[in-house]
Each structure stands twice: as C-alpha cells, then as structure tokens.
N, C-alpha and C positions, 0 to 999 in steps of 0.2 A: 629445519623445516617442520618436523613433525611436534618439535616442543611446542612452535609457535601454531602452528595447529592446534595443538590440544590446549595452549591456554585460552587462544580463538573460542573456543567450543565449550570451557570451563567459564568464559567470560558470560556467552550468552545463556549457558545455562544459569547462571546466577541472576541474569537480567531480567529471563522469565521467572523465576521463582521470584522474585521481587514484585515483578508485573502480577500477582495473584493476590496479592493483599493481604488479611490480617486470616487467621483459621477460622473455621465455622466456631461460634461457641465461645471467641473472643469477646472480652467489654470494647472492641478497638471498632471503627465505625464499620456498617454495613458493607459485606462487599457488593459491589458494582458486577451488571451483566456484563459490559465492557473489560476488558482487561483493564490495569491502571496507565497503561501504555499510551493507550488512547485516548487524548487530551481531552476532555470535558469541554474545553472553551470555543475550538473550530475544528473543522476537520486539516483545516490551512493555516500552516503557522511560518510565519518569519524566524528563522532561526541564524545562525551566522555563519553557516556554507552554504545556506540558500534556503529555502523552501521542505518545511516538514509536513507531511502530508500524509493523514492515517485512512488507511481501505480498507474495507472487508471485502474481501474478493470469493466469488463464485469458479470455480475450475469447470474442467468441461461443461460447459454450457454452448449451446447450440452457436450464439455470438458473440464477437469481443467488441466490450463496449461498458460505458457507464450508466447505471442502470436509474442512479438516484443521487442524488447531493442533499446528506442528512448535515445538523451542527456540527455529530459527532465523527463523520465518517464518511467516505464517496464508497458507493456501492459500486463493482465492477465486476462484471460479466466478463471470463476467460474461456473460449472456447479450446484452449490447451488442456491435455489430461496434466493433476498433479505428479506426473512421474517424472524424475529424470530431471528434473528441475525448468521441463519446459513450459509448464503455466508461468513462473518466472519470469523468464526470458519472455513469451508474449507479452507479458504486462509490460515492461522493460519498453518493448518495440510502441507496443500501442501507445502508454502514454506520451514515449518519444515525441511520436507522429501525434500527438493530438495537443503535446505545448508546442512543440515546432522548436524541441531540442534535442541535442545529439544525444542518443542511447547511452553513452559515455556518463551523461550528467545526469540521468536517474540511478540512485543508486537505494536497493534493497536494505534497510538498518535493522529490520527486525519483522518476525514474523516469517524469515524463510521457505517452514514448513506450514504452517498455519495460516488460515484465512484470516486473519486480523494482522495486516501490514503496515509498516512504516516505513515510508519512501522518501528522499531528500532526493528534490530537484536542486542541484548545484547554479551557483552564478543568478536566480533569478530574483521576482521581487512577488510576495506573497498574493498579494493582489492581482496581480494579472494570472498568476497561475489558476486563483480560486477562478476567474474569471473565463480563462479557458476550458476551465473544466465544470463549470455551468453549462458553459454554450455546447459542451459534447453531452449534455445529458440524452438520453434519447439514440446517438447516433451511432451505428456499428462500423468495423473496422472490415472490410473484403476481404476473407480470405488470400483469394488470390492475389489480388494486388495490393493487398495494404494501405489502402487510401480508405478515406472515413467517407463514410455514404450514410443517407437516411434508412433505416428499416421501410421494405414496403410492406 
C-alpha cells in the first residue's frame, strides 16, 4: 500500500513539473500564465472516459457556484475552506448537483492542492456538459440544502 502510495505521489509530482514548461532564460517558447495542463483549445474537452474539464477554483468564498465560463477555464467559487481536502469534496457535490451526475463520476485528475483543476466527468458527452455548465454561470448552490438557487 505504501509503495503504491509513494509512486501515486512520485507520478504527480512529475506531472506538475512537466505542467511548468520550459526555465525562465530558455530559447524554448514563452511560458504561459496558465499551467500547460490547461488546454488552450476549451475549457471542455471530449476525452475517452468522458469529459475533461479544467477550473480555476476560488476556496472559501462566501458562495458555491460558477463564477465565469472562459475558453480556457470555468471559474468556480468554493465556499469550503482549502483544508482537509473539503473544498474538494464541495466541488465533487456541487458539480455533481449541477450536471445531474452521481459524485462517483466526477473525479479530481489533477490539481488536488492547487487552484488550477482538472476534473473528468465519467460516461458523459462534451457538449452537454459544456452546456450545463453555461446555464449555471451566475447560479449558487444552498448551503443547507444543496439545491442550486439564483443569487439575490
């Protein structure tokens, strides 16, 4: 358990130092404000266990909710603190409730710790994802009861 732990943690470390690009001071092209993780082409991509999907997410923040739908990125508002891995887990629930799939089929691929996320929605089809997650731009998630409401 613990070997496969530690290559777990040796894999993504290598993942991120790849996601950094070329050194400052390199002839190799200009690094990007983005990481290289973050596709350039959509924020929503069709991949072949479903739907990839890059975020920059906001932690404690006052609401949970999608703040913005850039080319490169959906913006999302976490009113979880990043401790403990519960901003996570919110994201996890909210997006759930906001494609209208099981918390099972979102699953974290990168960006764990950090606010530049990569998330794969399992089983679905690009397009309706990017499409549910237009129609939530604007709209926050209830604390209490976890249904998506309009901000008043």
């Amino acid at each position: 358990e613990r070997k496969r732990k530690a290559q777990a943690l040796e894999q993504e470390r290598a993942q991120k130092r790849s996601m950094l690009g070329p050194r400052e001071g390199s002839d190799k092209e200009e690094k990007s404000l983005w990481p290289a993780g973050i596709p350039s082409e959509s924020a929503v991509i069709q991949v072949s266990d479903g739907v990839r999907v890059s975020l920059s997410v906001t932690s404690d923040s006052k609401h949970t909710g999608i703040t913005a739908f850039t080319e490169r990125a959906v913006m999302v508002d976490v009113s979880a603190p990043p401790r403990n891995n519960e901003s996570n887990r919110l994201l996890r629930t909210y997006l759930a409730c906001t494609l209208g799939v099981p918390k099972n089929d979102i699953a974290i691929v990168s960006g764990h710790v950090g606010s530049h996320k990569t998330v794969v929605v399992q089983r679905q089809v690009a397009d309706v994802v990017r499409q549910k997650l237009k129609e939530a731009v604007g709209m926050a998630m209830g604390a209490a009861t976890g249904s998506l409401r309009s901000p008043k």
